[in-house]
C-alpha positions as CSV (number, residue, x, y, z in Angstrom):
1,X,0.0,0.0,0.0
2,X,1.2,3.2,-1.2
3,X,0.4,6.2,1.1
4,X,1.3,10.1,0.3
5,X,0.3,12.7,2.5
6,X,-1.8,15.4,1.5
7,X,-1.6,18.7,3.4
8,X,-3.3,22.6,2.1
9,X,-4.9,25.5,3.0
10,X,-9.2,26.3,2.6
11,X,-10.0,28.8,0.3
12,X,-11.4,31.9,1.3
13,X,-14.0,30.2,4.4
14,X,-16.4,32.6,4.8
15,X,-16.7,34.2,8.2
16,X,-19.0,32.8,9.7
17,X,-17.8,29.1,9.3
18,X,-14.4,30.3,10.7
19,X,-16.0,31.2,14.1
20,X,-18.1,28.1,14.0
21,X,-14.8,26.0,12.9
22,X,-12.6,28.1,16.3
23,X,-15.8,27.6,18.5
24,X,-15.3,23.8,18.3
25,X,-11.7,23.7,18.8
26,X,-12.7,24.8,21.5
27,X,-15.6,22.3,22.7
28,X,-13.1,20.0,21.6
29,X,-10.4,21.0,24.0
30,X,-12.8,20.7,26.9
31,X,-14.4,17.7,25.9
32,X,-11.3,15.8,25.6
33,X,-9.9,17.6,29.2
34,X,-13.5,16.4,30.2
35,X,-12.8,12.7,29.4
36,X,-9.3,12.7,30.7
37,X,-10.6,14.2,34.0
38,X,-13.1,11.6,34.2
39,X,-10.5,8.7,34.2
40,X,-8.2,10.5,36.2
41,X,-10.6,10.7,39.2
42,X,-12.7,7.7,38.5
43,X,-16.1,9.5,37.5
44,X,-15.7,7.7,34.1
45,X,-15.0,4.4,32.8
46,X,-13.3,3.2,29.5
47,X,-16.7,2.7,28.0
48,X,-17.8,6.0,27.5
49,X,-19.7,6.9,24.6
50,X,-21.4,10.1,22.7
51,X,-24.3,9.2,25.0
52,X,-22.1,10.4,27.7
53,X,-21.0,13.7,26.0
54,X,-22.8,16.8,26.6
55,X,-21.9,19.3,23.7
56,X,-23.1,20.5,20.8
57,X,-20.6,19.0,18.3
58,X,-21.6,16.2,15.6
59,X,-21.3,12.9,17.3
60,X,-18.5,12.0,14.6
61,X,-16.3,14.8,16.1
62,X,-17.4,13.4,19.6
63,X,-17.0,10.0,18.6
64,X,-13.4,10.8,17.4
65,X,-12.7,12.9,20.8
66,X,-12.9,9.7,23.0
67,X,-10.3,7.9,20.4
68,X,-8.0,10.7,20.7
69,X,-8.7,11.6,24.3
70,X,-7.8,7.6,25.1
71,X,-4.7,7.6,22.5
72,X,-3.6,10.9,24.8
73,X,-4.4,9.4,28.5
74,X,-2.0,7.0,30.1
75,X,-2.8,6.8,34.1
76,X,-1.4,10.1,34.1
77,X,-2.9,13.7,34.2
78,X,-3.0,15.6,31.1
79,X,-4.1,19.4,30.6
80,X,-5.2,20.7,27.3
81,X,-3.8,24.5,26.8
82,X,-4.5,25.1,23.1
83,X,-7.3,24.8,20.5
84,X,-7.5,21.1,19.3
85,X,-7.7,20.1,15.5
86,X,-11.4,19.5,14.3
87,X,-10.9,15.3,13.4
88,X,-13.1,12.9,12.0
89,X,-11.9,9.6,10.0
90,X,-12.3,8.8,6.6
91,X,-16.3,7.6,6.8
92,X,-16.9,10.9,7.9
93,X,-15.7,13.3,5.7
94,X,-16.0,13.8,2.0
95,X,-14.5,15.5,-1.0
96,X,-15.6,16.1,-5.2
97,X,-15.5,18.9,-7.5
98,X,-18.0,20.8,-8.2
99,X,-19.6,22.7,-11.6
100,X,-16.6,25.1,-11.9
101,X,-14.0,22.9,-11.1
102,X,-13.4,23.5,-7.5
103,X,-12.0,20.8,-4.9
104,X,-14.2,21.0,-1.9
105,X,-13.8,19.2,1.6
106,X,-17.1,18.5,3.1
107,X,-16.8,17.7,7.6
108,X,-19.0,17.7,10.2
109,X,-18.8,20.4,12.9
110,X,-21.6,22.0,15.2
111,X,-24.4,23.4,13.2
112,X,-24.3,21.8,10.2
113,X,-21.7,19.8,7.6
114,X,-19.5,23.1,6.0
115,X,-18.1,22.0,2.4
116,X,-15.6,24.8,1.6
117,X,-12.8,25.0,-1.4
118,X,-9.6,24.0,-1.0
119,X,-6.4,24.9,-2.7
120,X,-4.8,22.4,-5.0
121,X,-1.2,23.4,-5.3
122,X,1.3,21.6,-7.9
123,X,2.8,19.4,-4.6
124,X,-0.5,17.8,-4.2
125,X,-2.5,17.7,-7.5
126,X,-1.8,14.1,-8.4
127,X,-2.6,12.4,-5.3
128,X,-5.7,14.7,-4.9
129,X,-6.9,13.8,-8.2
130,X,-5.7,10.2,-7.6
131,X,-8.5,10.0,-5.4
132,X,-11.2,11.8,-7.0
133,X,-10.7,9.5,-10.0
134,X,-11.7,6.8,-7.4
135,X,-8.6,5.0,-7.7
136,X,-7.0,5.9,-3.7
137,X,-8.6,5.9,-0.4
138,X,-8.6,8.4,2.0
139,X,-7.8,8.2,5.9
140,X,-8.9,10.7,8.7
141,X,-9.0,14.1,8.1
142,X,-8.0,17.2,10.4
143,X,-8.5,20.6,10.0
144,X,-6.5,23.5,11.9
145,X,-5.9,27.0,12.7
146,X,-2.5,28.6,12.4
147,X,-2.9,32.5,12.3
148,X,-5.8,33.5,9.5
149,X,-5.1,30.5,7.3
150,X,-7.0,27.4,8.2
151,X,-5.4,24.3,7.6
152,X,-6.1,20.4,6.5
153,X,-4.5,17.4,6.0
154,X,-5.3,13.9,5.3
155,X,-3.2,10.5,3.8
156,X,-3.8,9.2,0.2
157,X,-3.4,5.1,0.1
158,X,-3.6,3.2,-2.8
159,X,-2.0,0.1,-3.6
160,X,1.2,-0.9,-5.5
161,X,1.4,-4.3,-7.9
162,X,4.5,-4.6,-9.0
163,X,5.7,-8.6,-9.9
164,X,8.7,-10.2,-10.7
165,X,12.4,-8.9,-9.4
166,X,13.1,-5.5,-8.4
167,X,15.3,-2.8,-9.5
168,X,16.7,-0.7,-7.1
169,X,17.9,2.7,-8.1
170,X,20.5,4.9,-5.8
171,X,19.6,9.2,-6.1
172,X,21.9,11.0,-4.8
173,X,20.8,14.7,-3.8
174,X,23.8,17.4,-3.7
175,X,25.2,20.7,-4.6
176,X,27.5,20.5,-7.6
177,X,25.0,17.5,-9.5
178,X,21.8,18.0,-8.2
179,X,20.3,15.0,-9.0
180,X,22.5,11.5,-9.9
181,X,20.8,8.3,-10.3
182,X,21.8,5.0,-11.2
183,X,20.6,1.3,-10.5
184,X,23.7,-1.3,-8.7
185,X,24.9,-1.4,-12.6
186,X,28.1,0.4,-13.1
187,X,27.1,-0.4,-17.0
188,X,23.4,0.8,-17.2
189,X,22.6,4.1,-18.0
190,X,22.7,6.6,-15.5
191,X,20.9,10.0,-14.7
192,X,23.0,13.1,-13.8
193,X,21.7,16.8,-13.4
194,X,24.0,19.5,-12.6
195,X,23.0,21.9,-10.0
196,X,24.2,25.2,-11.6
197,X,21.0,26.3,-12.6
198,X,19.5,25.8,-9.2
199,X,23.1,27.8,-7.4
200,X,22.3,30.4,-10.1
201,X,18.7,31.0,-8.9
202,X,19.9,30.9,-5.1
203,X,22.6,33.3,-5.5
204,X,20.6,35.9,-7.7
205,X,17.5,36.3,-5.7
206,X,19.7,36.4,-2.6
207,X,21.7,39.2,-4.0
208,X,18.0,40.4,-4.8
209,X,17.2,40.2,-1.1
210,X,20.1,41.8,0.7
211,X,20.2,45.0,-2.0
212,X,16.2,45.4,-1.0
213,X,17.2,45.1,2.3
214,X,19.6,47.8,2.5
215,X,17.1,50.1,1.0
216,X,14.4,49.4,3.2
217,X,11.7,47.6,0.7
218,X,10.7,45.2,3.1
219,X,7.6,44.4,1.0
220,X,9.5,44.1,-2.0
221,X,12.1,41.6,-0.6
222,X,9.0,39.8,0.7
223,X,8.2,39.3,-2.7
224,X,11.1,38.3,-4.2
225,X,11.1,35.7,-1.5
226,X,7.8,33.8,-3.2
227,X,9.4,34.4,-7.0
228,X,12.1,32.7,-5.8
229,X,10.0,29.6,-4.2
230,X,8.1,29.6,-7.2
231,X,10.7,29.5,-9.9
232,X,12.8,26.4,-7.5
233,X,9.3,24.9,-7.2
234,X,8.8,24.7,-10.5
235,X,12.5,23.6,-11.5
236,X,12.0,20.5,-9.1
237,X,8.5,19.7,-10.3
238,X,10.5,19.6,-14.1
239,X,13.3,17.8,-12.3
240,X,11.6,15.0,-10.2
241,X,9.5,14.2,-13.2
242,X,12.5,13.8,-15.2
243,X,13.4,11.4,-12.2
244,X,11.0,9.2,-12.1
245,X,10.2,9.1,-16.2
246,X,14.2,7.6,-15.9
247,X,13.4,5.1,-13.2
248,X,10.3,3.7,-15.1
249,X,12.7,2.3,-18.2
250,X,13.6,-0.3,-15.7
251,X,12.0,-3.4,-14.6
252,X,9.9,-3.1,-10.9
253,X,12.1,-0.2,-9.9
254,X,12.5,1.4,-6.3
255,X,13.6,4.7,-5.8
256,X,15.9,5.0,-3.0
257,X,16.6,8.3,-1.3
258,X,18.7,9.5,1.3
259,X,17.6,10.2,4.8
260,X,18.1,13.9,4.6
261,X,17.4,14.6,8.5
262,X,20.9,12.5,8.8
263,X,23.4,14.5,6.6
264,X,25.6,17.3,7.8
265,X,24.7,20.6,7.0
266,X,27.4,22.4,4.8
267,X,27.4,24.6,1.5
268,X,25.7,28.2,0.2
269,X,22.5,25.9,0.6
270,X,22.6,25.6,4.4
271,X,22.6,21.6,4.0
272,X,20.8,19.4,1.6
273,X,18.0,19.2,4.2
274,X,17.2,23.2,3.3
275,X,13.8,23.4,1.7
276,X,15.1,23.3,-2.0
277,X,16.6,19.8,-1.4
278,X,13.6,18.3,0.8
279,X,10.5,19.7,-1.0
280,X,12.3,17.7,-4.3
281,X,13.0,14.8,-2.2
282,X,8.7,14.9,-2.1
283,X,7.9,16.0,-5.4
284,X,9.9,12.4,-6.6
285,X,8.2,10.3,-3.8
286,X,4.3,11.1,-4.9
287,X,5.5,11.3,-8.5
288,X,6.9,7.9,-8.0
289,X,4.1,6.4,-6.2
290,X,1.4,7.9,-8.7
291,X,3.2,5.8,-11.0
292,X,3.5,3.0,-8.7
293,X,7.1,2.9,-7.8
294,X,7.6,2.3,-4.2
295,X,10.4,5.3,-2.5
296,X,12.4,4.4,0.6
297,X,14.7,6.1,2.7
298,X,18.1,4.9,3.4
299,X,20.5,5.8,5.5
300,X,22.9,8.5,4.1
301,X,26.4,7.9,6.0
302,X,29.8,7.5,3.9
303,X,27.6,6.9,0.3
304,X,30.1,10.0,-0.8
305,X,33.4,7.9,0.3
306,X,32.5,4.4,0.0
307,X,33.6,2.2,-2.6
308,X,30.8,1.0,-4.3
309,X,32.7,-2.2,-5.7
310,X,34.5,-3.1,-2.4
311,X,33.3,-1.0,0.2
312,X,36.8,1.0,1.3
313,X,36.4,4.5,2.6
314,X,37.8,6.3,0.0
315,X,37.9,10.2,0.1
316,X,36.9,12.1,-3.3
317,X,38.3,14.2,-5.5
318,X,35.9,16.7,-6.5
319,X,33.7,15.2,-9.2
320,X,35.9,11.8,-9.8
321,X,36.0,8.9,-7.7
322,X,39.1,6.8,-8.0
323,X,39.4,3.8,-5.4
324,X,43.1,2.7,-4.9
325,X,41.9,-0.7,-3.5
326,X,40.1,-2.0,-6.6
327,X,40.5,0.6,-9.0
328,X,36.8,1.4,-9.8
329,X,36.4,5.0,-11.5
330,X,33.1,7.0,-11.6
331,X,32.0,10.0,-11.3
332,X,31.4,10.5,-7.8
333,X,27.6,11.5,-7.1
334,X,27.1,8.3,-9.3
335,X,29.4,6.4,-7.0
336,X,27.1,7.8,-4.2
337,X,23.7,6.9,-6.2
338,X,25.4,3.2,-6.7
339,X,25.8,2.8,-2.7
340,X,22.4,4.6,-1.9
341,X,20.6,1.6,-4.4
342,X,22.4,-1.1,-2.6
343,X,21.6,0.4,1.0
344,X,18.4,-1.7,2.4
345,X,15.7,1.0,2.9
346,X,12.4,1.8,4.5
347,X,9.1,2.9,2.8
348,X,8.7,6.7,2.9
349,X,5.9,8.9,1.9
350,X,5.5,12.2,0.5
């Protein structure tokens, strides 16, 4: 089972359904402090049900409160300081288009069920439309407030078939290449990207930044801040297509990535965990996995100096990888890729 996760934003909610939405964040928070209370001092017993629950919230949203409020509670007091997350699971929620083309989310909450547009960015397009077409199923939903935007996530799950013997294939993510790929086949063909276009991009709007800056056009640096997102966005929805339309030439493949929470930070990028480097890493996952290529997440240490052929620590020279052991020569992000694909992994989603 294939699962990407699908977080955006609600478009334009009218005012009214905001209050309603904040009112039961806050029913919620004391009806789950409620609960926990209850167990704590024995006024309540494990088999409390919406019966038991005094509030004007849909019993779905109830019924959820006692899941979470039991998942939370663990013989020890708990207090509930902030507004908790409007949650119902995946029998309880819905979402379709409608006449104009809009992506609505329909939930439960106290007067009635809102259905309110949502935005579709590029990140999440497929796997949205993945399970409109039918062909997905959707888990429990949550919806959020963080400042004036309100917020909702949920999980995408369809299933893989994929028969006969795998292929792994290694991607390397780094400064100089930004992309290297290649299967444990020092003699199949290979995938390398340079990263000059992406440095380029970095360094200009940063120059951009700093000379907006010193002139006091805070708005204007603002903006230059989201030209810039959008133009890397863009460049690593082209790349991580790219990506995965190279993996598919090969028989059941499986993408393995690196575990970028693991590697060092370093470079003009702050670390190939910056946002550039991660929000690819996700654009080839739910790429992949729309196509049915299952992504795992290996772990990244010494892929740069190991030997792919015969496993010495070796350190590189720039670009080239030369091993004085056995004398295998290749360019070194592909040397990287090579030990990434042989690396045993675990599933990873978007």
């Amino acid at each position: 089972m294939a699962e990407v996760s699908v977080e955006t934003t609600f478009r334009n909610p009218s005012r009214s359904r905001r209050q309603e939405w904040q009112r039961a964040t806050h029913i919620l928070r004391e009806c789950k402090q409620w609960l926990v209370d209850g167990w704590e001092d024995g006024s309540l017993t494990s088999s409390v049900t919406t019966g038991d629950i005094d509030n004007s919230l849909y019993s779905a949203l109830q019924n959820q409160s006692i899941r979470n409020a039991k998942s939370d509670y663990d013989d020890e007091p708990i207090e509930y300081t902030g507004e908790q997350p409007i949650e119902v699971n995946n029998q309880n929620w819905e979402i379709h288009t409608t006449e104009n083309g809009s992506v609505v989310v329909g939930f439960p909450c106290i007067s009635d069920w809102w259905y309110t547009p949502i935005h579709v960015h590029d990140s999440i397009e497929e796997p949205v439309q993945t399970l409109l077409d039918g062909d997905a199923e959707k888990t429990k939903l949550s919806v959020w407030r963080e400042g004036g935007d309100w917020h909702c996530s949920f999980t995408v799950e369809h299933n893989e078939q994929q028969d006969g013997e795998e292929t792994p294939i290694g991607v390397d993510v780094g400064h100089n290449y930004i992309l290297a790929a290649t299967p444990d086949n020092a003699s199949a063909e290979s995938f390398l990207v340079s990263g000059k276009e992406h440095k380029f991009v970095r360094r200009y709007y940063r120059s951009l930044r700093d000379s907006l800056q010193e002139t006091g056009a805070h708005r204007a640096r603002n903006r230059v801040g989201n030209k810039e997102y959008r133009r890397i966005q863009d460049m690593n929805h082209t790349l991580s297509k790219r990506l995965v339309e190279y993996a598919s030439q090969f028989e059941n493949p499986v993408i393995k990535l690196e575990e970028l929470e693991n590697i060092r930070d370093g470079g003009e990028w702050n670390g190939v965990h910056s946002w550039p480097f991660y929000e690819l890493q996700q654009f080839i996952t739910y790429k992949a996995e729309k196509e049915g290529i299952r992504v795992e997440k290996v772990d990244p240490e010494n892929t740069s100096q190991e030997c792919s052929q015969c496993d010495e620590l070796v350190g590189r020279d720039g670009s080239k990888f030369e091993c004085p052991h056995c004398g295998y020569v290749r360019h070194a992000d592909l040397n990287a890729a090579e030990n990434i694909s042989q690396r045993e992994g675990e599933p990873c989603t978007a």
